[in-house]
Short mmCIF file of the C-alpha atoms (twelve columns), coordinates in Angstrom:
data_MODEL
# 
_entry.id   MODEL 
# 
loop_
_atom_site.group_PDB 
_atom_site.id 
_atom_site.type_symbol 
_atom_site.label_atom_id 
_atom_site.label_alt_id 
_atom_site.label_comp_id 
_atom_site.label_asym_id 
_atom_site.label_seq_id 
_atom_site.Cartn_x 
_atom_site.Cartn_y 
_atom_site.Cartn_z 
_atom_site.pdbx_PDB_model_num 
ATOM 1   C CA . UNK A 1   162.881 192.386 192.343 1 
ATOM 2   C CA . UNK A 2   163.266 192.644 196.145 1 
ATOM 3   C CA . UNK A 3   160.017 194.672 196.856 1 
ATOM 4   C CA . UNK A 4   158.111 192.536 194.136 1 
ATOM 5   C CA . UNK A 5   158.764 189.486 195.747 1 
ATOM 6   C CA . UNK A 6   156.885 190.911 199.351 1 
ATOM 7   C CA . UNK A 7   154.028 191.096 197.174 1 
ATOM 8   C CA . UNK A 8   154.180 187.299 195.760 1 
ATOM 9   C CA . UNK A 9   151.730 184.812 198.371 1 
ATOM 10  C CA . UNK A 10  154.186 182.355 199.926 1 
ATOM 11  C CA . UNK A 11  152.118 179.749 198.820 1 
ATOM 12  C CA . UNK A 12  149.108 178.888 196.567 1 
ATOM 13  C CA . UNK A 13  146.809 176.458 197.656 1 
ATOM 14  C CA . UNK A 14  149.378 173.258 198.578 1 
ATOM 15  C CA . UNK A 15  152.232 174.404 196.495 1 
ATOM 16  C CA . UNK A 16  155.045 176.480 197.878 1 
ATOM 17  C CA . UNK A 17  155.748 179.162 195.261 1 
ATOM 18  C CA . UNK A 18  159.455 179.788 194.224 1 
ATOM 19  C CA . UNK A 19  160.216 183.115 191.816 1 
ATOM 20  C CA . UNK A 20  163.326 182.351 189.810 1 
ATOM 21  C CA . UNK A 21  165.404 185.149 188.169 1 
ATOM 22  C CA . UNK A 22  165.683 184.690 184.086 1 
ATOM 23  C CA . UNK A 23  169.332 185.764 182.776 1 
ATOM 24  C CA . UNK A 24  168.960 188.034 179.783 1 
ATOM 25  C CA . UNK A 25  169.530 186.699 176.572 1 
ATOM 26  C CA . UNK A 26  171.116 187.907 173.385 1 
ATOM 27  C CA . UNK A 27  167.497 187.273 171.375 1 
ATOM 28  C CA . UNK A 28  165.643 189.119 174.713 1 
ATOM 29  C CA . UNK A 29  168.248 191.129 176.831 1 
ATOM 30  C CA . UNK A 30  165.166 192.064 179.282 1 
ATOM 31  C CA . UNK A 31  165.819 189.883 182.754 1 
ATOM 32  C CA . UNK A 32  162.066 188.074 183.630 1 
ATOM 33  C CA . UNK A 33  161.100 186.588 186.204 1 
ATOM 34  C CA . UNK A 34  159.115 182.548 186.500 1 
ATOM 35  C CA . UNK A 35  157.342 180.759 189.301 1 
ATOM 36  C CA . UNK A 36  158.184 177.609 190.045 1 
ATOM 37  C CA . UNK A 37  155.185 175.748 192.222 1 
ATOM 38  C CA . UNK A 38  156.249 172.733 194.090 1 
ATOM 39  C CA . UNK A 39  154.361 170.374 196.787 1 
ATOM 40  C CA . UNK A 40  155.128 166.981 198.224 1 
ATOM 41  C CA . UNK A 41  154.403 164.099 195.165 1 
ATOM 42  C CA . UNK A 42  150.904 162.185 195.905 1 
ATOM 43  C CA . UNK A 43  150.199 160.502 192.554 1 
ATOM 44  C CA . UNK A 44  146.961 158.635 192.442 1 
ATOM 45  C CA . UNK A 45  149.541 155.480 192.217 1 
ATOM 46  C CA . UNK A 46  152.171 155.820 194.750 1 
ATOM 47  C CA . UNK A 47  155.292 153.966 194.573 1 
ATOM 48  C CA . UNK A 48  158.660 153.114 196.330 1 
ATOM 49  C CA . UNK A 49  159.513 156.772 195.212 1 
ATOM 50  C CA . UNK A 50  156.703 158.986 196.352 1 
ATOM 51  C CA . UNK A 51  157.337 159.404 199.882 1 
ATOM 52  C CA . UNK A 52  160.824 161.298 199.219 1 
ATOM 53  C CA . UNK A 53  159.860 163.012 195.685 1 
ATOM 54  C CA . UNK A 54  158.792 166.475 194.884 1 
ATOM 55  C CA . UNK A 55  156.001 167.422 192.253 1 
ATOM 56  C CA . UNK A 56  157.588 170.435 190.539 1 
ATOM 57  C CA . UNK A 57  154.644 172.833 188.345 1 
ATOM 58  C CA . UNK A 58  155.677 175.383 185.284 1 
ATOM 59  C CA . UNK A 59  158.969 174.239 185.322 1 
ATOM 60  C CA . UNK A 60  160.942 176.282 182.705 1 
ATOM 61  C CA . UNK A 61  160.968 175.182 179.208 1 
ATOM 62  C CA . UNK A 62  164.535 174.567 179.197 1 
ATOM 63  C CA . UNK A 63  164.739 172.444 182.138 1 
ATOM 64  C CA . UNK A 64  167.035 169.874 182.604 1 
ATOM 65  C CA . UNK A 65  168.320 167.120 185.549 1 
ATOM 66  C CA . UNK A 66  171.608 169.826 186.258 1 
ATOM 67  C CA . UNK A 67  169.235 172.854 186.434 1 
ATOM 68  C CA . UNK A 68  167.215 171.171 189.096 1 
ATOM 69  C CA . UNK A 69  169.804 169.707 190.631 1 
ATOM 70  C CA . UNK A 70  171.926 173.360 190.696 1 
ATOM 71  C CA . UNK A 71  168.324 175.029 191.835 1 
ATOM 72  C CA . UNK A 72  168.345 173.431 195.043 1 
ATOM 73  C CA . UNK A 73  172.104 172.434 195.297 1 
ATOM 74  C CA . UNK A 74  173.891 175.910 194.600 1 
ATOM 75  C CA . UNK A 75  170.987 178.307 194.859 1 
ATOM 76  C CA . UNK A 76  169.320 176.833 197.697 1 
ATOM 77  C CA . UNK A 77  171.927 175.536 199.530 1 
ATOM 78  C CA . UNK A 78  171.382 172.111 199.662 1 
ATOM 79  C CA . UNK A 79  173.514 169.483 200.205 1 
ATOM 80  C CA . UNK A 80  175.184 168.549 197.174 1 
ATOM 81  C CA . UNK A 81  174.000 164.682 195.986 1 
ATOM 82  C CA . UNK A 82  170.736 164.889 197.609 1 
ATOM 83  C CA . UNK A 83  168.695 164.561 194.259 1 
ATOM 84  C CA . UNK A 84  169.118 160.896 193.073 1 
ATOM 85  C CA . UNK A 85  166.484 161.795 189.844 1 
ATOM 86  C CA . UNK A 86  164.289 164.272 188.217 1 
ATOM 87  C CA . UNK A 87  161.505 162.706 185.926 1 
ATOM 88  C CA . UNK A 88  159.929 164.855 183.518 1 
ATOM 89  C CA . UNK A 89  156.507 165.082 182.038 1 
ATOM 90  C CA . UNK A 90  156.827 163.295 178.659 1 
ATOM 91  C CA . UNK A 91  159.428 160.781 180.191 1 
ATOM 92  C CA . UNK A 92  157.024 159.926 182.861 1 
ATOM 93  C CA . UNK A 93  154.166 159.475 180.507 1 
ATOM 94  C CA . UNK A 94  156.486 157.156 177.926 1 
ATOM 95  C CA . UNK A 95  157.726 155.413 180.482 1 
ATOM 96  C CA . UNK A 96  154.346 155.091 182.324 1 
ATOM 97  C CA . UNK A 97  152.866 153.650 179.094 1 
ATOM 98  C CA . UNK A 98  155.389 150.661 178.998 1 
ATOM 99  C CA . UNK A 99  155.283 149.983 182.325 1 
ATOM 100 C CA . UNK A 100 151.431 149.362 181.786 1 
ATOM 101 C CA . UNK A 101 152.148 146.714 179.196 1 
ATOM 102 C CA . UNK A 102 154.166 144.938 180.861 1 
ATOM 103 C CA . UNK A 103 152.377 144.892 184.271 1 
ATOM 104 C CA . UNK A 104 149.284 143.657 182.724 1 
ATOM 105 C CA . UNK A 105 151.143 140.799 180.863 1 
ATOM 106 C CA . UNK A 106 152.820 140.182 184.835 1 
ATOM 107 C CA . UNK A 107 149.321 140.195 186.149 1 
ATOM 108 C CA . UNK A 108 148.397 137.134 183.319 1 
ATOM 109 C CA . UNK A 109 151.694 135.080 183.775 1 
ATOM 110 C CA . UNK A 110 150.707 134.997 187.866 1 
ATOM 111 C CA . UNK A 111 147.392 132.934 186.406 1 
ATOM 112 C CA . UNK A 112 144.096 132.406 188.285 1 
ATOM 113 C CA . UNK A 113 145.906 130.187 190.516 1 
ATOM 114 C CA . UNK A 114 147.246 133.012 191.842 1 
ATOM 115 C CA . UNK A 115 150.696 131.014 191.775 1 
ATOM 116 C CA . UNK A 116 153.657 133.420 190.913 1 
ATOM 117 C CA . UNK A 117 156.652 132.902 188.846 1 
ATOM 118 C CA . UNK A 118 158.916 135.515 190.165 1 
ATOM 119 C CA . UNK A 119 161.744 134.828 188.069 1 
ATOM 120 C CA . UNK A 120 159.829 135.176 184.894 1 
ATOM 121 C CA . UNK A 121 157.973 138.046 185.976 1 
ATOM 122 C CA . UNK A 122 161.146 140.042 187.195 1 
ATOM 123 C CA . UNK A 123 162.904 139.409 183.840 1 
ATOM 124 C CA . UNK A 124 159.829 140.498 182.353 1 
ATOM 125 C CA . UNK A 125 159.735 143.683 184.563 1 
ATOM 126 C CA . UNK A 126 163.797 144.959 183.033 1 
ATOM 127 C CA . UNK A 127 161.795 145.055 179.259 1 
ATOM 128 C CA . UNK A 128 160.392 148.599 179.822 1 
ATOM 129 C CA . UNK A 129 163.899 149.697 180.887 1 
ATOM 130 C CA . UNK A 130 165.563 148.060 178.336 1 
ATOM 131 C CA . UNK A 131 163.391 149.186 175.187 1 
ATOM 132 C CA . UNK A 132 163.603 152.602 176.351 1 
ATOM 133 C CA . UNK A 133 167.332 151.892 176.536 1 
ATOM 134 C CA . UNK A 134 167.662 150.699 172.934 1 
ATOM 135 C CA . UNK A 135 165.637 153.154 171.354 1 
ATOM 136 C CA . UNK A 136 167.166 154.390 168.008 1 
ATOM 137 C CA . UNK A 137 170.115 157.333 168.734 1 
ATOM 138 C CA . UNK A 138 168.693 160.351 169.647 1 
ATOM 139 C CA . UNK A 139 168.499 163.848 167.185 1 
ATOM 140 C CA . UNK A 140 168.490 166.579 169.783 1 
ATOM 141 C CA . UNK A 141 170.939 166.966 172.226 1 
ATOM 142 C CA . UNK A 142 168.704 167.873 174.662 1 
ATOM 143 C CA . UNK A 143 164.657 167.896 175.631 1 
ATOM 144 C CA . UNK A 144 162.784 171.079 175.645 1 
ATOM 145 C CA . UNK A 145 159.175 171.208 177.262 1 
ATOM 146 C CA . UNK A 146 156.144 173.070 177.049 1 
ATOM 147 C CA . UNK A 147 155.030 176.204 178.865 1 
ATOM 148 C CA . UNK A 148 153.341 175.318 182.315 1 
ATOM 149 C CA . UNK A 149 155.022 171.399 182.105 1 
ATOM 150 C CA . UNK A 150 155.566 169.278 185.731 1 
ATOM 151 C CA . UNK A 151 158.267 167.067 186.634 1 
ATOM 152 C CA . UNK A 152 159.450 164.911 189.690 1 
ATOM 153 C CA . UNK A 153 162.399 165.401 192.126 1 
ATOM 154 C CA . UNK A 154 163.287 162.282 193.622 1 
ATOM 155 C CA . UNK A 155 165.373 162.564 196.928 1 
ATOM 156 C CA . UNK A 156 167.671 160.072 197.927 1 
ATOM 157 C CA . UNK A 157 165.332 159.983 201.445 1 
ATOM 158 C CA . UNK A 158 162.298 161.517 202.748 1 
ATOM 159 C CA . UNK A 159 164.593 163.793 205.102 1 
ATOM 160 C CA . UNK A 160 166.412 165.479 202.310 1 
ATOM 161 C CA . UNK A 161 163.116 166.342 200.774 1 
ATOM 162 C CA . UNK A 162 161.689 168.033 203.660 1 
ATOM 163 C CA . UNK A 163 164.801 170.059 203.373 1 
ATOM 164 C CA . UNK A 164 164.421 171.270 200.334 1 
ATOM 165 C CA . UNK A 165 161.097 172.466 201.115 1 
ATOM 166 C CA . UNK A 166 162.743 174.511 204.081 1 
ATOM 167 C CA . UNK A 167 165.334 175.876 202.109 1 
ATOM 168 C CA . UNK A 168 162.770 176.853 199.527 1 
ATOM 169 C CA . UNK A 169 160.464 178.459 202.745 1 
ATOM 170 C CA . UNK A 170 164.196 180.176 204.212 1 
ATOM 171 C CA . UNK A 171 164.770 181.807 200.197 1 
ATOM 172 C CA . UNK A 172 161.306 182.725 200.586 1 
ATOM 173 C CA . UNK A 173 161.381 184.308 203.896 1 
ATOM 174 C CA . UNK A 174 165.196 185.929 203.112 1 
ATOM 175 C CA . UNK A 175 164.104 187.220 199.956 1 
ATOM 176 C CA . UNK A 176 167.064 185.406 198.208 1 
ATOM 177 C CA . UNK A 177 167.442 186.580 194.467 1 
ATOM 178 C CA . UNK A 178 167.635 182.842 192.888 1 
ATOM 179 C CA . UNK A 179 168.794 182.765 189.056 1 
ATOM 180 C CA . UNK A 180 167.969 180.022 186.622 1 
ATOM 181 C CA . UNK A 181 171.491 178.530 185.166 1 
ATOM 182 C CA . UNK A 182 173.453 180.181 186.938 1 
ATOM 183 C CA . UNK A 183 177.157 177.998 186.647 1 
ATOM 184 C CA . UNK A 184 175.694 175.957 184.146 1 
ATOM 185 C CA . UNK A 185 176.260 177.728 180.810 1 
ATOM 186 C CA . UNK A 186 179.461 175.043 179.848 1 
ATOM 187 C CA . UNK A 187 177.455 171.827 181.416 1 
ATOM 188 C CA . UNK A 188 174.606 171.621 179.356 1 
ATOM 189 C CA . UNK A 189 174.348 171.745 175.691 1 
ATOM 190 C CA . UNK A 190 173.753 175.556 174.544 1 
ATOM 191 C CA . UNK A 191 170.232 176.729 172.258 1 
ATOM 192 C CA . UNK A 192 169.887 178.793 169.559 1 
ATOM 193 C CA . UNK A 193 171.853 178.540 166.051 1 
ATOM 194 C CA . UNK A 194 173.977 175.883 167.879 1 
ATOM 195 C CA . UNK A 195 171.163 173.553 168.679 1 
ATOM 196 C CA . UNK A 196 169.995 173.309 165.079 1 
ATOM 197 C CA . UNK A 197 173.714 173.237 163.763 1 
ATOM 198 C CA . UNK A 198 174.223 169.869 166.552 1 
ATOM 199 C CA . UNK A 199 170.250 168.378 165.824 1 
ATOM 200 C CA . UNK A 200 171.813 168.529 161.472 1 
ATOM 201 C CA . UNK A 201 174.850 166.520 162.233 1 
ATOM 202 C CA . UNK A 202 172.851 163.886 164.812 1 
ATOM 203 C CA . UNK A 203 170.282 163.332 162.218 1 
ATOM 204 C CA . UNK A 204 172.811 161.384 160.446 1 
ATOM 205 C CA . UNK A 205 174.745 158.905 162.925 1 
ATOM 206 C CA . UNK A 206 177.519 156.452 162.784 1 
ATOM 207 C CA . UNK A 207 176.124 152.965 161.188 1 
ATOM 208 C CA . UNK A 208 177.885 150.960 163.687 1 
ATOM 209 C CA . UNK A 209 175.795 152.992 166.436 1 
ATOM 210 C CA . UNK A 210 172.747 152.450 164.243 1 
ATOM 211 C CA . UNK A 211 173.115 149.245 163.734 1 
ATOM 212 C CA . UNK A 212 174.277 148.407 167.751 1 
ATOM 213 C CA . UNK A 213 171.170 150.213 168.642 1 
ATOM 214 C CA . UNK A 214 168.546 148.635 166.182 1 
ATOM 215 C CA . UNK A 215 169.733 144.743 167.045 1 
ATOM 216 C CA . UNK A 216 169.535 145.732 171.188 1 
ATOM 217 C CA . UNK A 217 166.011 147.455 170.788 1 
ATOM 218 C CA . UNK A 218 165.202 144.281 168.450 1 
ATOM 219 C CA . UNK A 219 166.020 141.763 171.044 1 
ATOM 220 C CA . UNK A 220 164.233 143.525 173.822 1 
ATOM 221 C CA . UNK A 221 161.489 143.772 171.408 1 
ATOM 222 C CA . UNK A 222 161.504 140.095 170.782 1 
ATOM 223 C CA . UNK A 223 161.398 139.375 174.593 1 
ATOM 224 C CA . UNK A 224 158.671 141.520 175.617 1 
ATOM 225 C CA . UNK A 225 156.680 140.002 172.379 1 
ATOM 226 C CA . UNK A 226 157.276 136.370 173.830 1 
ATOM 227 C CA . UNK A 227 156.262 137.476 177.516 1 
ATOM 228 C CA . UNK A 228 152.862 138.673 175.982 1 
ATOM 229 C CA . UNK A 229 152.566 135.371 173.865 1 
ATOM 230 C CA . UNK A 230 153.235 133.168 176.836 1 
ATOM 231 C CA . UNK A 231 150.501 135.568 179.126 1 
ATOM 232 C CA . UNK A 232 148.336 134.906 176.361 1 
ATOM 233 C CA . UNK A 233 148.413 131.364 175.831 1 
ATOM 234 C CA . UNK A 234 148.427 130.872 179.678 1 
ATOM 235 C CA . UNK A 235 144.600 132.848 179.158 1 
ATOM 236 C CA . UNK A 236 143.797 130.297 176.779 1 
ATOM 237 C CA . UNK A 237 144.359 127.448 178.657 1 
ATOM 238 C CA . UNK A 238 143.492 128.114 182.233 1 
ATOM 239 C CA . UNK A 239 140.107 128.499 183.307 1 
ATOM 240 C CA . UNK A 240 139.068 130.905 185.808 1 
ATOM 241 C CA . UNK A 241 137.030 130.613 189.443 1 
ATOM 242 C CA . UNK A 242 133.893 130.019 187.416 1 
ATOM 243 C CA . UNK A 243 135.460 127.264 185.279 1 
ATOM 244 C CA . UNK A 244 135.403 129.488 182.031 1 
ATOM 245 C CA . UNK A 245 138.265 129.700 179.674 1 
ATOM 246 C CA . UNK A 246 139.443 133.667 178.918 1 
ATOM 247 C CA . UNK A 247 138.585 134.078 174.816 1 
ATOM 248 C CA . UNK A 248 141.374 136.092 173.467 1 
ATOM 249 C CA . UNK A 249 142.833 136.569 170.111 1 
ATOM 250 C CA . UNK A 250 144.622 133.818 168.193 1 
ATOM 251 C CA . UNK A 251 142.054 131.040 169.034 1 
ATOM 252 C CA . UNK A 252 142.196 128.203 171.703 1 
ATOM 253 C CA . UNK A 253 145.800 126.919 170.360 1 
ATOM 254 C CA . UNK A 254 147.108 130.389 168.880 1 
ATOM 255 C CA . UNK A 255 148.820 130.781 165.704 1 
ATOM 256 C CA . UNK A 256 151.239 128.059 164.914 1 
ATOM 257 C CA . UNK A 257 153.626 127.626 162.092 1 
ATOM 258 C CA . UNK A 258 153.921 124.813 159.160 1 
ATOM 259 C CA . UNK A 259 155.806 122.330 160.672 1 
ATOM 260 C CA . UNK A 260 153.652 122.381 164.042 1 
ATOM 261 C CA . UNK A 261 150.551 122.084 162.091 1 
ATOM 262 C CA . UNK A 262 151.995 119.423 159.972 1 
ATOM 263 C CA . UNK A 263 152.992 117.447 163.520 1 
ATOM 264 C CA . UNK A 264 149.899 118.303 165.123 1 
ATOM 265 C CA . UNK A 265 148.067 116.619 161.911 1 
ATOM 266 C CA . UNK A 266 150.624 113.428 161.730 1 
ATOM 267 C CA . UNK A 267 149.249 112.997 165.506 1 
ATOM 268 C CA . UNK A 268 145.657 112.902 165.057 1 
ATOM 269 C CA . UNK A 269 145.736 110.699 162.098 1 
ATOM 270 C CA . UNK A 270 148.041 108.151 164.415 1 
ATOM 271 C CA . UNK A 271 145.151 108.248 167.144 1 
ATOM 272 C CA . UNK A 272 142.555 107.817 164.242 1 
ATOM 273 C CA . UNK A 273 144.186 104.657 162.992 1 
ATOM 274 C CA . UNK A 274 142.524 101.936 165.577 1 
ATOM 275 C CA . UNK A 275 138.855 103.614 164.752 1 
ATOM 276 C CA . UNK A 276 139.188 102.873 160.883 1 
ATOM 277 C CA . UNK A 277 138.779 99.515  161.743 1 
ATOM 278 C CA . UNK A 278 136.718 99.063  164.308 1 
ATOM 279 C CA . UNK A 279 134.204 97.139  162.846 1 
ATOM 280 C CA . UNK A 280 134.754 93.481  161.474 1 
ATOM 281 C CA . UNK A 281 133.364 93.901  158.812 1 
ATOM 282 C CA . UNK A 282 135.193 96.621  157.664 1 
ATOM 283 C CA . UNK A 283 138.462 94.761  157.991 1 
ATOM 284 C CA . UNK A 284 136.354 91.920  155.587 1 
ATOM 285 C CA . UNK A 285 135.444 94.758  152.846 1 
ATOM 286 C CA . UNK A 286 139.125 95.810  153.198 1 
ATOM 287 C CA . UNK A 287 140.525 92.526  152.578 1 
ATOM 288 C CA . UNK A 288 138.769 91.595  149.665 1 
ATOM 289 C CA . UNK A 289 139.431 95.125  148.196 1 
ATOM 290 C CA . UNK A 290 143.204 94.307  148.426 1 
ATOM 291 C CA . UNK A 291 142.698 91.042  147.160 1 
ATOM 292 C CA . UNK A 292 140.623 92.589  144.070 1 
ATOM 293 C CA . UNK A 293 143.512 94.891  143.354 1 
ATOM 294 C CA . UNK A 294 145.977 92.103  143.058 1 
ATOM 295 C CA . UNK A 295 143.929 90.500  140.607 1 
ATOM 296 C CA . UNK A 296 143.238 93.518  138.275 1 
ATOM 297 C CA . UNK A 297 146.958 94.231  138.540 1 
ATOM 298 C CA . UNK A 298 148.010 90.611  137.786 1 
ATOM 299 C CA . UNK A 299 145.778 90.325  134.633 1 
ATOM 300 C CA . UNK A 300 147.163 94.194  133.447 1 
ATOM 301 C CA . UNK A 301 150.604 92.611  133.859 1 
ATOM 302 C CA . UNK A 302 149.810 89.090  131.770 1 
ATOM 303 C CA . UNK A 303 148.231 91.314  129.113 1 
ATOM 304 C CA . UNK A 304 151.520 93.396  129.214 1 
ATOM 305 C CA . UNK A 305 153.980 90.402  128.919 1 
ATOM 306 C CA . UNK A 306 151.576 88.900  125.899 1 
ATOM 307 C CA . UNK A 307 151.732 92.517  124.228 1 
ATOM 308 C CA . UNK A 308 155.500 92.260  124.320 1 
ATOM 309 C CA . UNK A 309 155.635 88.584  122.949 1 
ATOM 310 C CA . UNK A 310 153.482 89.707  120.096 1 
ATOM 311 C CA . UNK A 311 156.020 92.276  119.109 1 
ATOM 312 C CA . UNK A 312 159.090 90.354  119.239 1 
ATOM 313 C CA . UNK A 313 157.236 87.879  117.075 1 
ATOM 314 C CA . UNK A 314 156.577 90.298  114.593 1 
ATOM 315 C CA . UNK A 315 160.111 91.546  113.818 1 
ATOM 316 C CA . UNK A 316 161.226 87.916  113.936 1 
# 
């Protein structure tokens, strides 16, 4: 592998390329050898995070945080604790998809006033976090990715990432044999027949832990639902710099239940009550209706009583 490696480019376009050494297996006893691409992160978004984060490219398909962390730890000779996380592909994107939710209903609760409520919006901001916290308990002991997938070191500060790209440069320029695993085989869970075997008895967990995780998923749920509702009705009732008022779903007021419709209605009859009679004559027309329905019921109650005489009368 030493006189292959002279032939492989140092580096491809921006990414430093790293050959890693794949351990024979029982199912392929044949060692192989991957390429591991890696550049400084520059996202079209950059964050807190990007300055001191690596963007790793066709990372193995068996990847985990301990392999990365032991690549550049054990086989690069890094300092040990210098990775604080490694993000990969499909956790980025699920966790990218929340976090798009809820910034757009942080971007509606600021309002067109551009006043902001930072304690609402920063209790708003743990939801992401906590849903994917609370999700249900998981069926595979570990995550497996697909051929050619990236992922994200994140350093603990800019310094320790520009060492890693050194050490990667030194391997390079040393010709250093790094192998994939190597030290891990008892720290992560193990493939093959034993995967299956573990996914079979996770597919059926403990109630308790069901039930624990369904009520905490449920209540972030339930909060993230009521930070959207509250972004929304804010829309509804605030008009904008050109005096218009947002149309969204659920009409001007929203959906309300029973009982507020019921108060709602018991209020505007109350403020309709001085308009009935706002005319004299209508209290006149009134009156004499009342007085007309005293009569009729005074003459229904004389015929009554002279019903009732003439019966007594008659078993005299």
């Amino acid at each position: 592998m030493t006189d292959s490696m002279s032939m492989i480019p140092l580096r491809i376009s921006d990414y430093h390329v790293l050959p890693i050494s794949l351990p024979p297996l029982s199912s392929f006893p044949t060692p192989a050898t991957h390429y591991l691409y890696l550049r400084p992160d520059e996202p079209k978004i950059p964050n807190h995070a990007t300055p001191r984060s690596l963007f790793l490219v066709n990372v193995p398909f068996d990847a985990t945080v301990a392999h990365i962390k032991g690549l550049f730890s054990k086989q690069l000779e890094l300092p040990a604790g210098r990775i604080e996380d490694v993000q990969f592909e499909y956790s980025r994107r699920r966790l990218a998809s929340t976090q798009d939710d809820i910034s757009a209903i942080n971007e509606a609760s600021i309002g067109k006033s551009g006043k902001s409520r930072k304690r609402k919006r920063t209790a708003e901001e743990k939801s992401p976090e906590e849903l994917e916290s609370a999700r249900l308990p998981a069926t595979w002991d570990r995550e497996l990715h697909k051929s050619g997938s990236t992922a994200v070191a994140i350093f603990v500060d800019r310094v320790s990432m520009e060492a890693a790209i050194k050490a990667v440069k030194r391997a390079r320029k040393q010709q250093t044999i790094v192998t994939w695993g190597e030290g891990l085989e008892e720290k992560v869970p193990s493939l093959g027949s034993a995967r299956y075997l573990n996914h079979h008895r996770l597919r059926y967990p403990d109630k308790t832990e069901m039930l624990e995780s369904v009520n905490s998923y449920m209540t972030a749920y339930a909060a993230q639902e009521a930070s959207r509702a509250r972004a929304l009705a804010r829309q509804r009732q605030e008009p904008d710099e050109d005096g218009f008022i947002t149309v969204t779903r659920g009409g001007r007021t929203g959906p309300a239940r029973q009982e507020e419709a019921q108060e709602l209605a018991e209020k505007q009859r109350e403020k309709q009550k001085g308009l009935e009679d706002f005319y004299r004559f209508q209290t006149r027309e009134k009156r004499k209706e009342r007085a007309g329905e005293l009569i009729k019921r005074f003459e229904e109650d004389k015929e009554k009583i002279r019903k009732m005489k003439e019966k007594r009368g008659r078993f005299k």
